[in-house]
TIMI-2910 file (N, C-alpha, C, CB; in pm, 1 decimal, decimal comma, always signed):
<rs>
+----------+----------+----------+----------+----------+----------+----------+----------+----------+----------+----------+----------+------+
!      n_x !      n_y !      n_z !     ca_x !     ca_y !     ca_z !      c_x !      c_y !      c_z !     cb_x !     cb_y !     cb_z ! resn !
+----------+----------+----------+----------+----------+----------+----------+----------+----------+----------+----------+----------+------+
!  +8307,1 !  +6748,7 ! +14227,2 !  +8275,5 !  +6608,8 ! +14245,3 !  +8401,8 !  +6536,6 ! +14291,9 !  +8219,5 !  +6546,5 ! +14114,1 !  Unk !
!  +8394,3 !  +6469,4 ! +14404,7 !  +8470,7 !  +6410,7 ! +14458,2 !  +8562,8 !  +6252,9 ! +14386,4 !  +8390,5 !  +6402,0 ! +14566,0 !  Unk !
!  +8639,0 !  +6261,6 ! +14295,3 !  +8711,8 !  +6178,0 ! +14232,6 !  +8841,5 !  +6063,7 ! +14299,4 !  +8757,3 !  +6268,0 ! +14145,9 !  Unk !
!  +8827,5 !  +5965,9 ! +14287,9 !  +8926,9 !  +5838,3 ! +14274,0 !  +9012,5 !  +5815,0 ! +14156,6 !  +8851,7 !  +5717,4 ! +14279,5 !  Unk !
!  +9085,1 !  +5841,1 ! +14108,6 !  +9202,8 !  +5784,3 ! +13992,9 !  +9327,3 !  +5739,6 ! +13981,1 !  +9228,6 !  +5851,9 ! +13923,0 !  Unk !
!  +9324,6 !  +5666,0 ! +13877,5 !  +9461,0 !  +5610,0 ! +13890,2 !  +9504,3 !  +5609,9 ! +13756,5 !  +9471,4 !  +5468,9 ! +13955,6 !  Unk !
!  +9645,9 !  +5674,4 ! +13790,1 !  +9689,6 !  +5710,2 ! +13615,1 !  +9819,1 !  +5642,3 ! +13614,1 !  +9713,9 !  +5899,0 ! +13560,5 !  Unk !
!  +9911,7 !  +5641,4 ! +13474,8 ! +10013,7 !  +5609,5 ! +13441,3 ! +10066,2 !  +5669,6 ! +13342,2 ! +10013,1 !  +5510,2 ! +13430,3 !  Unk !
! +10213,3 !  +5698,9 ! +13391,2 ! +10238,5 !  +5828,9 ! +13230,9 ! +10379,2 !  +5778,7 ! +13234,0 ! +10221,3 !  +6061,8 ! +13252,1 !  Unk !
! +10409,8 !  +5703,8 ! +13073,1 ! +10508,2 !  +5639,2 ! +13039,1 ! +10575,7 !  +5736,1 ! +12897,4 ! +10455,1 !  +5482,3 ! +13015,5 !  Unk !
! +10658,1 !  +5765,2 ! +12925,9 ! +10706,1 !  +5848,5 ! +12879,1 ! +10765,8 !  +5717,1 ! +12750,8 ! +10799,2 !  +5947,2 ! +12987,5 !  Unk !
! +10749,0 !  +5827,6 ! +12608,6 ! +10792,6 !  +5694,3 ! +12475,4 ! +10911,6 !  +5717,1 ! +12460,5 ! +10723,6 !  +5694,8 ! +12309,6 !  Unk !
! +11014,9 !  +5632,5 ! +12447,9 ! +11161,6 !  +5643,9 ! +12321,8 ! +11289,2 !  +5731,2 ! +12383,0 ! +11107,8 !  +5749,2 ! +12151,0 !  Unk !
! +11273,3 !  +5725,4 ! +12532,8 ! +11402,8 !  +5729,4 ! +12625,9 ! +11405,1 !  +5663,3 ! +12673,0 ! +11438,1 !  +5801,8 ! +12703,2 !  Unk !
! +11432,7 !  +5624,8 ! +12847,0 ! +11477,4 !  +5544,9 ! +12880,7 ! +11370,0 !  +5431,1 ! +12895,1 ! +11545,2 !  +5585,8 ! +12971,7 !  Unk !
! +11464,2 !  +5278,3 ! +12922,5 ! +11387,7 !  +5171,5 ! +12950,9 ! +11327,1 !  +5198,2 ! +13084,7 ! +11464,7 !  +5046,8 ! +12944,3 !  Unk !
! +11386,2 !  +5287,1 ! +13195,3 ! +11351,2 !  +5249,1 ! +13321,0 ! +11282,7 !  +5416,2 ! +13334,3 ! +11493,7 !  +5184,7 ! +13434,4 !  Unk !
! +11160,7 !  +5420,1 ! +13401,7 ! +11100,2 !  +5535,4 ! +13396,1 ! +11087,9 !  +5570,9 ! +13563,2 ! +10959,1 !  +5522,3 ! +13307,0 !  Unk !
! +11188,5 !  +5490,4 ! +13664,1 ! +11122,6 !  +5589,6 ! +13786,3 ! +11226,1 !  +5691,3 ! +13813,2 ! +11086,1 !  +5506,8 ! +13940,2 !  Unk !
! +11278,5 !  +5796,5 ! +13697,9 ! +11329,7 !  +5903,1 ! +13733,4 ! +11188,0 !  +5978,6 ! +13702,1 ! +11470,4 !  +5942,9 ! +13659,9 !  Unk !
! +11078,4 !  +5961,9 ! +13593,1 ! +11018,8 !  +6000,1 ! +13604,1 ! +10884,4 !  +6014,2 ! +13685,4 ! +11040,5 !  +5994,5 ! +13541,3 !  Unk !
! +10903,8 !  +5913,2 ! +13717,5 ! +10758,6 !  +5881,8 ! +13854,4 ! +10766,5 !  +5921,2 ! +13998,9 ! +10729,8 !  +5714,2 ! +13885,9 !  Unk !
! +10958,0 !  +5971,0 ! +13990,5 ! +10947,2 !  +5985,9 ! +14124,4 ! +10943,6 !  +6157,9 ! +14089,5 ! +11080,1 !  +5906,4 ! +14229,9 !  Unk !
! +10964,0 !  +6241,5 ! +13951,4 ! +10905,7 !  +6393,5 ! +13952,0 ! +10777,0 !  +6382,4 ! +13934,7 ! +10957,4 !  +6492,2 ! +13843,8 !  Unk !
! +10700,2 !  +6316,6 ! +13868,1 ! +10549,8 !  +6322,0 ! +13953,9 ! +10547,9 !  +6367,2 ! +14078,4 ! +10484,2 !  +6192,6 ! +13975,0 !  Unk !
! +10573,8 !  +6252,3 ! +14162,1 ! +10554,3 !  +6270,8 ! +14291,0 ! +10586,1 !  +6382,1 ! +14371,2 ! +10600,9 !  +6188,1 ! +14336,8 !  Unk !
! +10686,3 !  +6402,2 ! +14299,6 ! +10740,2 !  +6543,8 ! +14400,4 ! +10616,1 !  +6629,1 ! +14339,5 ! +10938,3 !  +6631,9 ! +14361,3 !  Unk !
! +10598,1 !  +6661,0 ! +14222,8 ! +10460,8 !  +6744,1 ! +14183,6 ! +10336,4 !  +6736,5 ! +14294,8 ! +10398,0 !  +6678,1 ! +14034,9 !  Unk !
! +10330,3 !  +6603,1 ! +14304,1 ! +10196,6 !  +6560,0 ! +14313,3 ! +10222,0 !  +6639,2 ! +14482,7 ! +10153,8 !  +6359,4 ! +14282,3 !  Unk !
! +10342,6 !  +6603,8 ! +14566,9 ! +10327,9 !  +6666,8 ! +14675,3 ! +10303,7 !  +6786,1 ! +14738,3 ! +10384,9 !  +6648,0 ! +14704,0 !  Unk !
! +10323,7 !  +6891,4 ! +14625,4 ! +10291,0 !  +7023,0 ! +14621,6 ! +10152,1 !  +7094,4 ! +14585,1 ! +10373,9 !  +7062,9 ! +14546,3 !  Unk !
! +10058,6 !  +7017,9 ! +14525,5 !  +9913,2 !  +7012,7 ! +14516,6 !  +9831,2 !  +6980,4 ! +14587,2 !  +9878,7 !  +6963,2 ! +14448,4 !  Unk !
!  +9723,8 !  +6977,8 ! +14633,5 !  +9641,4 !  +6956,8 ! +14673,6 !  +9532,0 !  +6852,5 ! +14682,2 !  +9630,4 !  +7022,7 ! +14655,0 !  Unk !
!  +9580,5 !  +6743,6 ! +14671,5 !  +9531,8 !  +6565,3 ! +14631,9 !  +9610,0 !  +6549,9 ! +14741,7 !  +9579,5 !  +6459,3 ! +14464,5 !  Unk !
!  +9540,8 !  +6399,3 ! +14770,0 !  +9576,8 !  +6268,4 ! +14812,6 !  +9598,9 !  +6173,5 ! +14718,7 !  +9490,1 !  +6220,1 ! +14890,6 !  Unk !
!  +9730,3 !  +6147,7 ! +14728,5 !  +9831,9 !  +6015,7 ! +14639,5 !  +9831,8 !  +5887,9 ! +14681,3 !  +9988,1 !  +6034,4 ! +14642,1 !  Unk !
!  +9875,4 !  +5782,9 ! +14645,1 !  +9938,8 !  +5648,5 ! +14681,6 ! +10047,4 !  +5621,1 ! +14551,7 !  +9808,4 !  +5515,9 ! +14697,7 !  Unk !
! +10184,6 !  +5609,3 ! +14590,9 ! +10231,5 !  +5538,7 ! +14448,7 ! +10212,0 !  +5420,5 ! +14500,3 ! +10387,8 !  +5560,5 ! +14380,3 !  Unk !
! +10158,0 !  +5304,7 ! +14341,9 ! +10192,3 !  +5130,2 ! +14367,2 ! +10269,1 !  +5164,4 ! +14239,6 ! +10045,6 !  +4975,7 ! +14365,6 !  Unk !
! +10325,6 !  +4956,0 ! +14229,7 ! +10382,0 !  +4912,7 ! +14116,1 ! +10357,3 !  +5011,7 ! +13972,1 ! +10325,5 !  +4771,0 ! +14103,0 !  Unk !
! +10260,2 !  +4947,8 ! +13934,9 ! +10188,9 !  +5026,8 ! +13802,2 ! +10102,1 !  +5118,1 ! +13790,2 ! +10130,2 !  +4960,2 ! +13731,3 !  Unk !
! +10153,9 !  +5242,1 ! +13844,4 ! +10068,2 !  +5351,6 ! +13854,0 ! +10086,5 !  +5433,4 ! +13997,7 !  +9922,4 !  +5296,8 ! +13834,4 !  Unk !
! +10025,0 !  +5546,8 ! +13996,3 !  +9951,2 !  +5650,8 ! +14100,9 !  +9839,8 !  +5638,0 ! +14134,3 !  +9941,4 !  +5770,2 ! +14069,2 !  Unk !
!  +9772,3 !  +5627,0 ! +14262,5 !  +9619,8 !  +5635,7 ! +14277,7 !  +9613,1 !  +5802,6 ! +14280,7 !  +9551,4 !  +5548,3 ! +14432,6 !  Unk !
!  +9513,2 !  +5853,4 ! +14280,6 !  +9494,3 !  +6009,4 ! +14332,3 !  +9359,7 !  +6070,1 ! +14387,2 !  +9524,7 !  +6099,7 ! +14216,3 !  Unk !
!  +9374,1 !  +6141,9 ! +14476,4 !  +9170,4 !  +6172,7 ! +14526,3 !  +9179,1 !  +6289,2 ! +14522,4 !  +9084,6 !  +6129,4 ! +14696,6 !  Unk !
!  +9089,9 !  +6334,8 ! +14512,3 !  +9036,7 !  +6482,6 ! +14537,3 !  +8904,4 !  +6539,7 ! +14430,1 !  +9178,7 !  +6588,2 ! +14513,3 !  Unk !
!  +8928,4 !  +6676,3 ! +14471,2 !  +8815,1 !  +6710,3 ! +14389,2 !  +8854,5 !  +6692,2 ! +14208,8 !  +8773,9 !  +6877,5 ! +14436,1 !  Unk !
!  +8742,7 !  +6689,8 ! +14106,5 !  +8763,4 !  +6605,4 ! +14004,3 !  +8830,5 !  +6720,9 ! +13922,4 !  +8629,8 !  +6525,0 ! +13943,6 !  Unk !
!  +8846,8 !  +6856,9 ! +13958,6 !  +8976,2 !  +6967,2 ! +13876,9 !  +9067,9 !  +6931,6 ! +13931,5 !  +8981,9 !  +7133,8 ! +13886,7 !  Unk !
!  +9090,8 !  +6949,9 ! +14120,7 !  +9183,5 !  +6936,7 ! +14099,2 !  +9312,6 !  +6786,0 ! +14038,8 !  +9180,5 !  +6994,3 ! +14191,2 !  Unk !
!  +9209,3 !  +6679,0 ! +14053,6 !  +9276,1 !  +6591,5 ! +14005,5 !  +9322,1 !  +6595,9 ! +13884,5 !  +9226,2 !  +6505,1 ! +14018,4 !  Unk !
!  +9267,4 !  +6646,0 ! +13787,3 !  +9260,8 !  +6646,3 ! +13626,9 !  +9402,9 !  +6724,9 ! +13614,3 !  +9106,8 !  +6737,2 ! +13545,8 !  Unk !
!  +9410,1 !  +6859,3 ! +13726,2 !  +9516,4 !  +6943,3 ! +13725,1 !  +9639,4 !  +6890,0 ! +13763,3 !  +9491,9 !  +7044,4 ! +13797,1 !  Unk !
!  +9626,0 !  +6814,0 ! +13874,6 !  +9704,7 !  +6723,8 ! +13853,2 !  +9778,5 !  +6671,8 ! +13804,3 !  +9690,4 !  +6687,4 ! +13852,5 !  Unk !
!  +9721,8 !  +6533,7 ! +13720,0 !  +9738,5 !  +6501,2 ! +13607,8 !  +9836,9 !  +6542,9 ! +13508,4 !  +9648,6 !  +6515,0 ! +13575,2 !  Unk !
!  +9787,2 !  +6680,8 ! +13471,6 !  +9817,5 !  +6734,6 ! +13408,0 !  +9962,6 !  +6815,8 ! +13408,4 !  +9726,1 !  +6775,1 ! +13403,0 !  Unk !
! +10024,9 !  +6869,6 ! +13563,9 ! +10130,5 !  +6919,8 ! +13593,1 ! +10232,4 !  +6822,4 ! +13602,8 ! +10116,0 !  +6989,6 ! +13694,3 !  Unk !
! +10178,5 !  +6660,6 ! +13580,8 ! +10271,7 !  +6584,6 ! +13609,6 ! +10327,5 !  +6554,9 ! +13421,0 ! +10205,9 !  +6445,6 ! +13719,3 !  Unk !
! +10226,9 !  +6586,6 ! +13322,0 ! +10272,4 !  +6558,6 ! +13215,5 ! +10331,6 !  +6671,8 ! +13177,6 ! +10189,7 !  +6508,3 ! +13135,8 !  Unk !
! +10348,9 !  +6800,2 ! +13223,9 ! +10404,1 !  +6884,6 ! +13219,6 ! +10528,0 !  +6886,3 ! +13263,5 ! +10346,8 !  +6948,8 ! +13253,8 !  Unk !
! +10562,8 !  +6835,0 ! +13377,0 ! +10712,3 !  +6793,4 ! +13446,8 ! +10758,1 !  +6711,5 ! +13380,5 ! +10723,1 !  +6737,7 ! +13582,7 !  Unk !
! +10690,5 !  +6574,6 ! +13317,5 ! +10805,8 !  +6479,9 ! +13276,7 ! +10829,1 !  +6551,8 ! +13095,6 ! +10741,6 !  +6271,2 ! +13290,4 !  Unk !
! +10724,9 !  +6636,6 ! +13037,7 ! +10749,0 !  +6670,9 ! +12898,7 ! +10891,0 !  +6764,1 ! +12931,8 ! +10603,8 !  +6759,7 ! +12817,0 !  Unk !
! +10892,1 !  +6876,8 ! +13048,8 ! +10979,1 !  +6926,7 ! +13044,6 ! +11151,6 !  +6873,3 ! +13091,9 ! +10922,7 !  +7012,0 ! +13093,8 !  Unk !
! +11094,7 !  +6732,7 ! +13171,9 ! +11240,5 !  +6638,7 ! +13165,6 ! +11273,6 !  +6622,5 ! +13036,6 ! +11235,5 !  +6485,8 ! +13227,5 !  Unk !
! +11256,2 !  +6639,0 ! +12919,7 ! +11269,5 !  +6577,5 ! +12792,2 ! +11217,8 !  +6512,6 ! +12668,3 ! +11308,9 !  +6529,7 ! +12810,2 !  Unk !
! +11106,4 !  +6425,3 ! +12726,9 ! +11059,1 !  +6310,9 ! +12649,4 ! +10904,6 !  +6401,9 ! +12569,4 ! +11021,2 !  +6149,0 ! +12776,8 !  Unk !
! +10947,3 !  +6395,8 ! +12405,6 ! +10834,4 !  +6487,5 ! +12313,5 ! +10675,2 !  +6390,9 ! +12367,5 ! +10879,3 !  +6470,9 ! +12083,4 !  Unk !
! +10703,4 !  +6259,8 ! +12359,4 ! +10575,8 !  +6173,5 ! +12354,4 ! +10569,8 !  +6102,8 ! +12521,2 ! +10592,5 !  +6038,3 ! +12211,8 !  Unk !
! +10454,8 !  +6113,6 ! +12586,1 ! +10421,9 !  +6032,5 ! +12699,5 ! +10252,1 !  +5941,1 ! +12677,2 ! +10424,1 !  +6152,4 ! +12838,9 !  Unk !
! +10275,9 !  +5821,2 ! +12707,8 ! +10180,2 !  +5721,9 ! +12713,4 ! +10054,9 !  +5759,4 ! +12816,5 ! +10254,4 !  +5591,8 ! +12754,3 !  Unk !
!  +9951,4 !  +5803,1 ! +12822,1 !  +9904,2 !  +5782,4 ! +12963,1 !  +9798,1 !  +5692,3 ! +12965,7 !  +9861,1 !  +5905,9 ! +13029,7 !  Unk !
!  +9721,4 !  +5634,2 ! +13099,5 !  +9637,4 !  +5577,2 ! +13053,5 !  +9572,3 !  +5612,5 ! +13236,9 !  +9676,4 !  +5418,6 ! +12967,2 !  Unk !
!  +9426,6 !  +5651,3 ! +13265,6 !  +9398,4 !  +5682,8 ! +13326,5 !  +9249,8 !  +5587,9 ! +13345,1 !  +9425,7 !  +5801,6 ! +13308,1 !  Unk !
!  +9241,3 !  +5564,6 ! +13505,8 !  +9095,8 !  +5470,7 ! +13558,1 !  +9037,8 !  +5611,6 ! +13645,0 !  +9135,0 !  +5285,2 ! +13692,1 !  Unk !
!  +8902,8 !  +5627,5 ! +13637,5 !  +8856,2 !  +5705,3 ! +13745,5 !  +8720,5 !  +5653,0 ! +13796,1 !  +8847,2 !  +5849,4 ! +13703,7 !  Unk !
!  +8726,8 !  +5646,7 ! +13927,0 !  +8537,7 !  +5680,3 ! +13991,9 !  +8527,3 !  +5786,0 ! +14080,0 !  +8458,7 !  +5549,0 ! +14095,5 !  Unk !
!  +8395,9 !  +5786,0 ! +14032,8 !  +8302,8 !  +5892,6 ! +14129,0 !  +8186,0 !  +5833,5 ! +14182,4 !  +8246,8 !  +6021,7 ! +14050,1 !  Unk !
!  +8143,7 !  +5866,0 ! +14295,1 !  +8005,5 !  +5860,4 ! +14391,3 !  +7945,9 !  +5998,4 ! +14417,0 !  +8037,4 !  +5795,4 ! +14545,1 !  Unk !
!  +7821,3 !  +5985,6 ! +14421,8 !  +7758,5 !  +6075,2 ! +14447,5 !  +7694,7 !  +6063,8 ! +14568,6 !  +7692,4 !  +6097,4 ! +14359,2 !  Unk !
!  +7678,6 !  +5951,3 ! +14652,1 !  +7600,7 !  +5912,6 ! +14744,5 !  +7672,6 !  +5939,6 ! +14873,5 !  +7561,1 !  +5778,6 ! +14723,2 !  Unk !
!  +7829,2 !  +5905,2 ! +14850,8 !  +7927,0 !  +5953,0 ! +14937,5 !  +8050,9 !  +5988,2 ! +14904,8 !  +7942,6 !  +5879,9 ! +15018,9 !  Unk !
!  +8109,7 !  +6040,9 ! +15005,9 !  +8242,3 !  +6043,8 ! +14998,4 !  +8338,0 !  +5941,4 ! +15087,9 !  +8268,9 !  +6174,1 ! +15026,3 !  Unk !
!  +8385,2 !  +5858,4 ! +14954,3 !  +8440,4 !  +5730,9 ! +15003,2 !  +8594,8 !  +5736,6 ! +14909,4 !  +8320,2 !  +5581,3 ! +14965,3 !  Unk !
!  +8650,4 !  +5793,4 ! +15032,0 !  +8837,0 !  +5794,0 ! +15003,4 !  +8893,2 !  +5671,3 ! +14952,0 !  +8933,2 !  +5814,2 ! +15148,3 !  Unk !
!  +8998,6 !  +5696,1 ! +14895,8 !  +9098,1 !  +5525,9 ! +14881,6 !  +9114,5 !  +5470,2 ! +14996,5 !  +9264,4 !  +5527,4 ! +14827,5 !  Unk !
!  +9136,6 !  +5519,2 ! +15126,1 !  +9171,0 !  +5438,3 ! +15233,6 !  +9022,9 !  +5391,6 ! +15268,8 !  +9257,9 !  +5517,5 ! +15354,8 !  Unk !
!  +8897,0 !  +5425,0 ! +15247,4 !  +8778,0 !  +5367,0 ! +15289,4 !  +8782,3 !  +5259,8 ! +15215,1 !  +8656,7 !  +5442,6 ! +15277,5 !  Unk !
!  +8777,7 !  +5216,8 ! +15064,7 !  +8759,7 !  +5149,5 ! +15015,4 !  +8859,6 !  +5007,6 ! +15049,5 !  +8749,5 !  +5213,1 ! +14914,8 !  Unk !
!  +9005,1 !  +5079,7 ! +15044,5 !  +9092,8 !  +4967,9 ! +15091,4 !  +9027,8 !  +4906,9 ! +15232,5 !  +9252,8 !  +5027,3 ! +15115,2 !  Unk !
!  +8997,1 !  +4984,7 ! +15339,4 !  +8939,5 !  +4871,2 ! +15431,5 !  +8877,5 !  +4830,1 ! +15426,9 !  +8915,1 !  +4863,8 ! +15513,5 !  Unk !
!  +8707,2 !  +4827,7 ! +15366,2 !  +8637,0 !  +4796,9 ! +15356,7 !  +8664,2 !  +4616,3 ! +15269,9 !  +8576,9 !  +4914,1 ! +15319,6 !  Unk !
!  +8738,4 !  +4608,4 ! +15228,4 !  +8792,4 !  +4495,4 ! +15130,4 !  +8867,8 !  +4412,5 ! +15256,2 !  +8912,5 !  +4558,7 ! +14983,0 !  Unk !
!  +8979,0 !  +4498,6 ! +15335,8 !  +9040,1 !  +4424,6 ! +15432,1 !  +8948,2 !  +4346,4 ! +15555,3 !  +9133,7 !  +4520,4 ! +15487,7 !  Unk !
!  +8868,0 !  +4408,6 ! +15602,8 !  +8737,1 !  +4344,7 ! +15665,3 !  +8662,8 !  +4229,5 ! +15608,6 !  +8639,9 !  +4441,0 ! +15671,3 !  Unk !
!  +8640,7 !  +4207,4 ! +15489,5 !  +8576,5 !  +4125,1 ! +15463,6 !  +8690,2 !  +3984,0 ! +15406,7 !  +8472,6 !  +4193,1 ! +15372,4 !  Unk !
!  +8852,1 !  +3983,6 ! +15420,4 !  +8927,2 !  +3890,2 ! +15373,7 !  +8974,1 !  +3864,1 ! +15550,7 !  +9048,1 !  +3941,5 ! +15237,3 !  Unk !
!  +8968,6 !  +3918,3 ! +15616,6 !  +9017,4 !  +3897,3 ! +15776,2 !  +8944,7 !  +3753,6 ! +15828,1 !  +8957,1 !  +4045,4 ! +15888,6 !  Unk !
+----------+----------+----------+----------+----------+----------+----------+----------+----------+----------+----------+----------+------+
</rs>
């Protein structure tokens, strides 16, 4: 099933500033098999709904093995069944109608 998500993984009780860790996500995330976006507060991510989960998951694996025992996460997801409608579909579809 074709998945949309957007997660956040805040690592507890090291540092105040966490994009040493957001930017080893990313490097993760580039070696898998998803489509990413980093924003401000969070990762978007697409793909199929393992591999996203797997995902996910290799990224809490990278920042546990930077150090930090406890990470925060907090995760949004959709799915359609009717289509397959990417993050960049949705983003235009919004830009069209504010133009």
């Amino acid at each position: 099933m074709y998945t949309i998500a957007t997660f956040t993984l805040v690592p507890v009780g090291k540092d105040i500033s966490i994009s040493k860790y957001v930017a080893a996500c990313i490097e993760e995330l580039k070696t898998l098999n998803v489509n990413y976006t980093l924003h401000a507060n969070g990762t978007n991510i697409e793909g199929d709904w393992d591999e996203v989960f797997s995902a996910i998951k290799q990224c809490q694996i990278k920042i546990h093995d930077m150090g930090p025992q406890r990470i925060f996460t907090t995760i949004q997801l959709g799915t359609r069944t009717d289509k397959k409608q990417q993050m960049e579909n949705k983003i235009d579809s919004v830009l069209k109608k504010i133009k």
